[in-house]
ZAMINU-55608 format. One record per atom (N, C-alpha, C): residue number from 1; atom name; x, y, z. Coordinates in Angstrom, 3 decimals, decimal comma. Atoms other than C-alpha are relative to their C-alpha. Layout:
N
+-----+------+----------+----------+----------+
:  nr : atom :       c1 :       c2 :       c3 :
+-----+------+----------+----------+----------+
: NUM :   CA :        X :        Y :        Z :
...
+-----+------+----------+----------+----------+
REM end
This chain:
68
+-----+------+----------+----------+----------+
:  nr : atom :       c1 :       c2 :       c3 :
+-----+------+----------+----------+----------+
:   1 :    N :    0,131 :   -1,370 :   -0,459 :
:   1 :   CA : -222,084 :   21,970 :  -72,449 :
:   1 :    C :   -0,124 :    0,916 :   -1,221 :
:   2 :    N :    0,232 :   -0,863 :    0,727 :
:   2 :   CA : -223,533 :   24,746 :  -74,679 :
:   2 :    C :    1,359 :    1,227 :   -0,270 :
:   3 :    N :   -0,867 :   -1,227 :    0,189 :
:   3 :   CA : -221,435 :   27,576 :  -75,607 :
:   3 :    C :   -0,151 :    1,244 :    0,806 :
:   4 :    N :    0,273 :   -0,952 :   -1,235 :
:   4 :   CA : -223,237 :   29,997 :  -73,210 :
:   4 :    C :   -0,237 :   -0,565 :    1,454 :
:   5 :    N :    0,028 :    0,162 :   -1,455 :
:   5 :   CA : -222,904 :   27,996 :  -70,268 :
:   5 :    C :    1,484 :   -0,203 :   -0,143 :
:   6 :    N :   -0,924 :    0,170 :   -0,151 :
:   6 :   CA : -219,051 :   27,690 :  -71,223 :
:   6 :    C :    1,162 :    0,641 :    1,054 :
:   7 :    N :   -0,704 :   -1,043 :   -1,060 :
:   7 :   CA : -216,379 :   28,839 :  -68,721 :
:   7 :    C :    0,647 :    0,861 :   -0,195 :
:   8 :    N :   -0,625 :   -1,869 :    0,003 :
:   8 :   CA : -215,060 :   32,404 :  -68,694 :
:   8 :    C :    1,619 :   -0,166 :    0,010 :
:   9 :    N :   -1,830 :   -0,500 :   -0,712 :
:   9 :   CA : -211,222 :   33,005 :  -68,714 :
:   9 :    C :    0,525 :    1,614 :   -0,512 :
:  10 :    N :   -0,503 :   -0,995 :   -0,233 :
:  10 :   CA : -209,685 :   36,100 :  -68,001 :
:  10 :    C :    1,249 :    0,561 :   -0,721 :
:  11 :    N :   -1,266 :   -0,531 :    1,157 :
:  11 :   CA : -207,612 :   37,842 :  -70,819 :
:  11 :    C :    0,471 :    1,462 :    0,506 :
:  12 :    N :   -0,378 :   -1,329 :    0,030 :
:  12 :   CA : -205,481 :   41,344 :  -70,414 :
:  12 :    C :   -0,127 :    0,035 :   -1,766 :
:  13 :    N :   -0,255 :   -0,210 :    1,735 :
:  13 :   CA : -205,758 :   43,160 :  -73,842 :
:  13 :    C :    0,353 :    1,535 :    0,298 :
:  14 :    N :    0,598 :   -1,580 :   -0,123 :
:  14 :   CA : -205,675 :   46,607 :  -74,785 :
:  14 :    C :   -0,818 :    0,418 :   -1,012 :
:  15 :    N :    1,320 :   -0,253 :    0,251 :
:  15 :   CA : -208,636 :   48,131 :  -76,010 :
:  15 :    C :    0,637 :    0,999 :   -1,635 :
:  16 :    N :   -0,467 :   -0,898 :    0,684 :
:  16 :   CA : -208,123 :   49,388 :  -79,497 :
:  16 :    C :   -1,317 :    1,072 :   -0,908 :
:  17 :    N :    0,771 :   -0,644 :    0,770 :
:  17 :   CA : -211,435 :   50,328 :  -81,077 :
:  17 :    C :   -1,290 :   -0,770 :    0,212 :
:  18 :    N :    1,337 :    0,336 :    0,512 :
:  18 :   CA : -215,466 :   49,541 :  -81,220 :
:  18 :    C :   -0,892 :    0,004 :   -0,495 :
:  19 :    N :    1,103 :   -0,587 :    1,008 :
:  19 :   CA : -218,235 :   49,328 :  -83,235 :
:  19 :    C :   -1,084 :   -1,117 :    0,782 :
:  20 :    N :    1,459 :    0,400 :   -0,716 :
:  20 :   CA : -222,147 :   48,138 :  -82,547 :
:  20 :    C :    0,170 :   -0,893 :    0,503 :
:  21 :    N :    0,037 :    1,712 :   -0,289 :
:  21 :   CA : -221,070 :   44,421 :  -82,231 :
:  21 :    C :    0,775 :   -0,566 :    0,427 :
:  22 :    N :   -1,465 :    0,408 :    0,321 :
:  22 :   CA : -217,649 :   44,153 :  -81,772 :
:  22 :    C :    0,835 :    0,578 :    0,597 :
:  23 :    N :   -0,887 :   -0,538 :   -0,472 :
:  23 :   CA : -214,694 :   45,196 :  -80,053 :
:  23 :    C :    1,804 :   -0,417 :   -0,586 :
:  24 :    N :   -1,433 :    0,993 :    0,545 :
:  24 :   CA : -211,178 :   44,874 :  -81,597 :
:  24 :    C :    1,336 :    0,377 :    1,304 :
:  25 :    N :   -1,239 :   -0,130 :   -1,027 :
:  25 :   CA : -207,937 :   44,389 :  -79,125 :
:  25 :    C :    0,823 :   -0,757 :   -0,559 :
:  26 :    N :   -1,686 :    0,572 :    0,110 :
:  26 :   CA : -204,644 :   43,733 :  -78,843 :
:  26 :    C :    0,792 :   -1,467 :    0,990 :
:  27 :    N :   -0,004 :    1,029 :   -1,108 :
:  27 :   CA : -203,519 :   40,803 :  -76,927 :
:  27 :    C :    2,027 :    0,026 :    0,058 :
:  28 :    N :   -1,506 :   -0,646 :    0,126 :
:  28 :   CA : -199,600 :   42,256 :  -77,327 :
:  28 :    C :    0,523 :   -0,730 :   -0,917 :
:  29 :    N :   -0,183 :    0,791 :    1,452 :
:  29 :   CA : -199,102 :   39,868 :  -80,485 :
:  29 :    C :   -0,936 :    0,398 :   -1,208 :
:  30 :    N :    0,668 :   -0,654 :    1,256 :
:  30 :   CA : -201,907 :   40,642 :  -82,638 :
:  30 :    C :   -1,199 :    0,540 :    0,431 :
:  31 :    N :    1,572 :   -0,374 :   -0,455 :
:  31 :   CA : -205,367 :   42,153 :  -83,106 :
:  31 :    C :   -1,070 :   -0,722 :   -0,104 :
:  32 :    N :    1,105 :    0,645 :    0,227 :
:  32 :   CA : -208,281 :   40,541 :  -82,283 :
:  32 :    C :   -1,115 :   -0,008 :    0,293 :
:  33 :    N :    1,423 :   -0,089 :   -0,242 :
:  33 :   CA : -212,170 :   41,017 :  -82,731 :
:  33 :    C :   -0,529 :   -0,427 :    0,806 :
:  34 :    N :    0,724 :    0,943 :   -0,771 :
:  34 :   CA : -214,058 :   39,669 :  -80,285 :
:  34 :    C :   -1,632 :    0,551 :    0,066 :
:  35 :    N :    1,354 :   -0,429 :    0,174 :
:  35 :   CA : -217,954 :   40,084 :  -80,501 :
:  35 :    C :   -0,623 :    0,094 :    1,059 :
:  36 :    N :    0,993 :   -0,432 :   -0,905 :
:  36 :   CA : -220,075 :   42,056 :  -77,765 :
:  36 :    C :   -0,463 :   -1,288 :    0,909 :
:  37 :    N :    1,187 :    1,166 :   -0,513 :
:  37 :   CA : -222,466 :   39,223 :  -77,298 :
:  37 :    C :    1,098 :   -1,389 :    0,868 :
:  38 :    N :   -0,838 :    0,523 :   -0,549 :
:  38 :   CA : -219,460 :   37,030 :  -76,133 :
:  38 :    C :    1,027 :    0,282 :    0,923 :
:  39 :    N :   -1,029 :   -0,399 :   -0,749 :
:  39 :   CA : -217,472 :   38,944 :  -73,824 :
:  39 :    C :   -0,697 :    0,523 :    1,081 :
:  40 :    N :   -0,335 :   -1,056 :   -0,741 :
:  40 :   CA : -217,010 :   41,018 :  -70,418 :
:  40 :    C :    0,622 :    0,214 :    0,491 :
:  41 :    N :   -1,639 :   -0,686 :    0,055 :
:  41 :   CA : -215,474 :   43,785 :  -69,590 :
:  41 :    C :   -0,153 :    0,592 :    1,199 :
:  42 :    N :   -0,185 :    0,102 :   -1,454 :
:  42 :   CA : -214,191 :   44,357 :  -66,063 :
:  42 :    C :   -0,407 :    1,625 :    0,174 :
:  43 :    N :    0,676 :   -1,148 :   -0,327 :
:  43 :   CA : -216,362 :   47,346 :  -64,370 :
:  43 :    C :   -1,040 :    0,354 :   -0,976 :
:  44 :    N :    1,011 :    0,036 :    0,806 :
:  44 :   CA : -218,689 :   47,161 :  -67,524 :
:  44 :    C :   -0,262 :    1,042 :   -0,983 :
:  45 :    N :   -0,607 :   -1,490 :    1,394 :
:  45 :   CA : -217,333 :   50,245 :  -69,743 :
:  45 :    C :    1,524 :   -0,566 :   -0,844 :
:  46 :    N :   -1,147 :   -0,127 :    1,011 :
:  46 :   CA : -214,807 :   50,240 :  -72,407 :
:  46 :    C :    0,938 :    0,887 :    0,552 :
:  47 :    N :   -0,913 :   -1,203 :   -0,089 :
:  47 :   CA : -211,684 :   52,176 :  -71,769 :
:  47 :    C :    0,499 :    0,834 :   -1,234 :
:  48 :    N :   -0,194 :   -0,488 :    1,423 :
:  48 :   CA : -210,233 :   54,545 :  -74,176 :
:  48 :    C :    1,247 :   -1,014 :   -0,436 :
:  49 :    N :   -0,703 :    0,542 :    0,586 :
:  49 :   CA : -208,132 :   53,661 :  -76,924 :
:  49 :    C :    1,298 :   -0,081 :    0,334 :
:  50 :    N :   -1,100 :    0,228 :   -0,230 :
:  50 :   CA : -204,983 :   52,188 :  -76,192 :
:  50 :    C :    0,051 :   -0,477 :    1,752 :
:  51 :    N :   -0,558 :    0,789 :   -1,602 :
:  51 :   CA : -205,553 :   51,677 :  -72,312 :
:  51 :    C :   -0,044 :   -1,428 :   -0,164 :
:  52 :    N :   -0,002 :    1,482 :   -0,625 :
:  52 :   CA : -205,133 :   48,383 :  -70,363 :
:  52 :    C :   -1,259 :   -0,495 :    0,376 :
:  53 :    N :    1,285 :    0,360 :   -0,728 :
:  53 :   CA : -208,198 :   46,204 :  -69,902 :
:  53 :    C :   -0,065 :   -1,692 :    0,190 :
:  54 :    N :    0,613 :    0,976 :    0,013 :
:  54 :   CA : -209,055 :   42,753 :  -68,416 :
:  54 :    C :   -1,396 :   -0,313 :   -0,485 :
:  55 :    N :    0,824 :    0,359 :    0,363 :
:  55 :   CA : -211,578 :   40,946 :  -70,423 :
:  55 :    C :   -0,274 :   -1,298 :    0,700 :
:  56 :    N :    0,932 :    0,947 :   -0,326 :
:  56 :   CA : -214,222 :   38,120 :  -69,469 :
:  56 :    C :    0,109 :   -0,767 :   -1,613 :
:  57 :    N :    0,191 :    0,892 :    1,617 :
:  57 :   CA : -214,167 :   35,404 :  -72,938 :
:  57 :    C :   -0,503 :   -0,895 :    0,405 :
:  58 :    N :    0,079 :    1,445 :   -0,552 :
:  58 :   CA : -215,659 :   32,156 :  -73,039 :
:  58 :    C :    1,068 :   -0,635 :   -0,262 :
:  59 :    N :   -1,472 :    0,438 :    0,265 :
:  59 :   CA : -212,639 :   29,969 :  -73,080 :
:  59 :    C :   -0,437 :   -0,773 :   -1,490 :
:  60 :    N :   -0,339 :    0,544 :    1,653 :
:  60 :   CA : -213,932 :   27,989 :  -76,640 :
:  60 :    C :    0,231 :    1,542 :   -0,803 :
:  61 :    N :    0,292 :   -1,522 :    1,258 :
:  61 :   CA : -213,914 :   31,722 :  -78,280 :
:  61 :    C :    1,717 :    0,498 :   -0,145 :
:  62 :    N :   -0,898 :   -0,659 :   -0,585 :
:  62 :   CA : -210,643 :   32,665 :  -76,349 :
:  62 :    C :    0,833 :   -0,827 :   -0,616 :
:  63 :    N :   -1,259 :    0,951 :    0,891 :
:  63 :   CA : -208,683 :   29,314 :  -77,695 :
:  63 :    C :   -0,258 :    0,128 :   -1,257 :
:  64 :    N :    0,335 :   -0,234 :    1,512 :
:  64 :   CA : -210,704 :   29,696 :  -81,328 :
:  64 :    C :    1,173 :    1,375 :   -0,904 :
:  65 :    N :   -0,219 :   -0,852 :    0,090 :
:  65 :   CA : -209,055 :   33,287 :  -81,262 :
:  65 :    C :    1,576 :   -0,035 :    0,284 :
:  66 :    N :   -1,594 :   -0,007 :   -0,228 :
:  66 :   CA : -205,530 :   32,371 :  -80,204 :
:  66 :    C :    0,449 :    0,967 :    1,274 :
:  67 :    N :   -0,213 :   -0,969 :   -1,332 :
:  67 :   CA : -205,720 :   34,095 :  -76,651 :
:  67 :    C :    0,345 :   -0,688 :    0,827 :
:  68 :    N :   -0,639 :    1,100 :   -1,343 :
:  68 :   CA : -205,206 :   31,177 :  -74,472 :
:  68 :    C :    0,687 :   -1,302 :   -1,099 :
+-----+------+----------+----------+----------+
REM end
């Protein structure tokens, strides 16, 4: 299985900041980048800084990253 047909798992974070490619969050332990092209985000907007947001990851990105 490719990396874009991998399966999705469902992270809470909170949303701390973004730039063109990238989104950085909190996962209530540490911060962590996760890149555009690999994620989504529930209702398909960013919230502001500091709210609560369920994310979409692929699960190899999500265990690479220390989220699951």
């Amino acid at each position: 299985m490719s990396h874009r047909e991998a399966e999705k798992v469902e992270v809470s974070v909170t949303f701390k900041r973004e730039t063109e490619r990238a989104v950085l969050v909190h996962d209530g332990d540490k911060d962590v980048w996760l890149p555009k092209s690999q994620i989504e985000i529930e209702g398909g907007e960013w919230p502001k800084e500091g709210e609560a947001c369920d994310v979409l990851v692929a699960e190899w990105l999500a265990k690479n990253k220390g989220l699951i």
